[in-house]
C-alpha positions as CSV (number, residue, x, y, z in Angstrom):
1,X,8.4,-15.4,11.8
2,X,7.8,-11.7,10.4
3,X,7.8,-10.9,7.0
4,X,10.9,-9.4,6.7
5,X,12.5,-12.7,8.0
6,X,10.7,-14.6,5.4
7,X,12.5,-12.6,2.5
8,X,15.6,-13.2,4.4
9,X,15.7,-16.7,4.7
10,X,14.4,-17.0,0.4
11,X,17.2,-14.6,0.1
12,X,19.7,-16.8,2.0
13,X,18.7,-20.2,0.9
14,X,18.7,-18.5,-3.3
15,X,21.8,-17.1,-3.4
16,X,21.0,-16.1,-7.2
17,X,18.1,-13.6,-6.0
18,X,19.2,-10.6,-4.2
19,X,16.9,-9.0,-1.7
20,X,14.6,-6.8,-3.7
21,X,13.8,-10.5,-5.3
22,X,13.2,-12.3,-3.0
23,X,10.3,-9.6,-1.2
24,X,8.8,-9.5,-4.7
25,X,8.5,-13.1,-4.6
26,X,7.2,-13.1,-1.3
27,X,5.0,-9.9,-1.8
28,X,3.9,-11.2,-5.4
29,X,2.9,-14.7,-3.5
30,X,0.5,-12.8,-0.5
31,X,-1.0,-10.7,-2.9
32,X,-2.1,-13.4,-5.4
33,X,-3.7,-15.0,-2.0
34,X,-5.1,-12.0,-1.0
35,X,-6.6,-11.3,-4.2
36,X,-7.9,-14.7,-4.5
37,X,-9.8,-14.1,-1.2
38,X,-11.0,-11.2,-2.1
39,X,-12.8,-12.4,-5.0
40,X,-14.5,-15.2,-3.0
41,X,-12.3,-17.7,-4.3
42,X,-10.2,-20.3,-2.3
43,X,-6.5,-20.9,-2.3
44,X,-5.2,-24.4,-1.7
45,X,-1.2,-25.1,-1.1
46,X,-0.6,-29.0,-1.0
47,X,0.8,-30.5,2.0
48,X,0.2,-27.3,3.9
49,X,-3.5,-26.1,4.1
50,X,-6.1,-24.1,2.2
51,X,-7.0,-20.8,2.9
52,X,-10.9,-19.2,2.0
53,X,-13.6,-16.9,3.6
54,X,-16.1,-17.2,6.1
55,X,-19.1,-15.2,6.6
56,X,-20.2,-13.7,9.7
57,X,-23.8,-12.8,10.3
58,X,-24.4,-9.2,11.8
59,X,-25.2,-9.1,15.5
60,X,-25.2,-6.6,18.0
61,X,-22.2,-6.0,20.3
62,X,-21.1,-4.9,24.0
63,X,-18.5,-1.8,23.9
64,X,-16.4,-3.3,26.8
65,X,-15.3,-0.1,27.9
66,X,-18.7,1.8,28.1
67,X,-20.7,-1.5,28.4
68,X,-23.3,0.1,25.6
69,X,-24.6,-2.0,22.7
70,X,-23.1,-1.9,19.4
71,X,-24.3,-3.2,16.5
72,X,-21.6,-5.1,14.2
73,X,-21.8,-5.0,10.7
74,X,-21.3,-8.6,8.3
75,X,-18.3,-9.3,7.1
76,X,-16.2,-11.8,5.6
77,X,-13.2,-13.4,7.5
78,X,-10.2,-15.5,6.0
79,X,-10.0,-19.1,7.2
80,X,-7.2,-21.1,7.1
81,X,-7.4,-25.0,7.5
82,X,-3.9,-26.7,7.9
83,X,-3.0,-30.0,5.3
84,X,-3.0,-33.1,6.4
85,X,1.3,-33.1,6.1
86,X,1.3,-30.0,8.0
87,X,-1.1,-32.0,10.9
88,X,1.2,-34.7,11.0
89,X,4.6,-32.4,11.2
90,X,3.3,-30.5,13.9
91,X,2.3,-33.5,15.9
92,X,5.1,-35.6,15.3
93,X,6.6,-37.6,18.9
């Protein structure tokens, strides 16, 4: 699912909101997360995961193209571990 067929389906299943609505729900929603992150902070949604950040050390790196060495700043990297009712949906028999 895109983006754009996430507003849709708020759209459709609230008939009250019209379409500008619904992708400032949805955009107002990803950019609390994102901000969140971005702060260092963690963002937990109940029955479907937690999302945080994840350093990464620096190393050096292989161009795979050229095959020269690199070297590969640290960063931070989002991380998302499912909830234990999204586990058990996906797995269902």
């Amino acid at each position: 699912m895109i983006r754009s067929e996430l507003v849709q389906k708020i759209a459709d299943a609230n008939p009250h909101l019209g379409q500008r609505e619904a992708e400032r729900v949805v955009s107002t929603i990803l950019d609390s997360i994102t901000d969140r992150l971005t702060e260092g902070g963690r963002v937990e949604l109940r029955g479907f995961g937690a999302f945080s950040t994840r350093g990464r050390n620096a190393r050096t790196g292989r161009n795979p193209r050229t095959g020269e060495s690199v070297d590969v700043d640290a960063k931070r990297v989002p991380h998302f571990k499912p909830g234990k009712e999204l586990r058990e949906r996906l797995n269902m028999d």
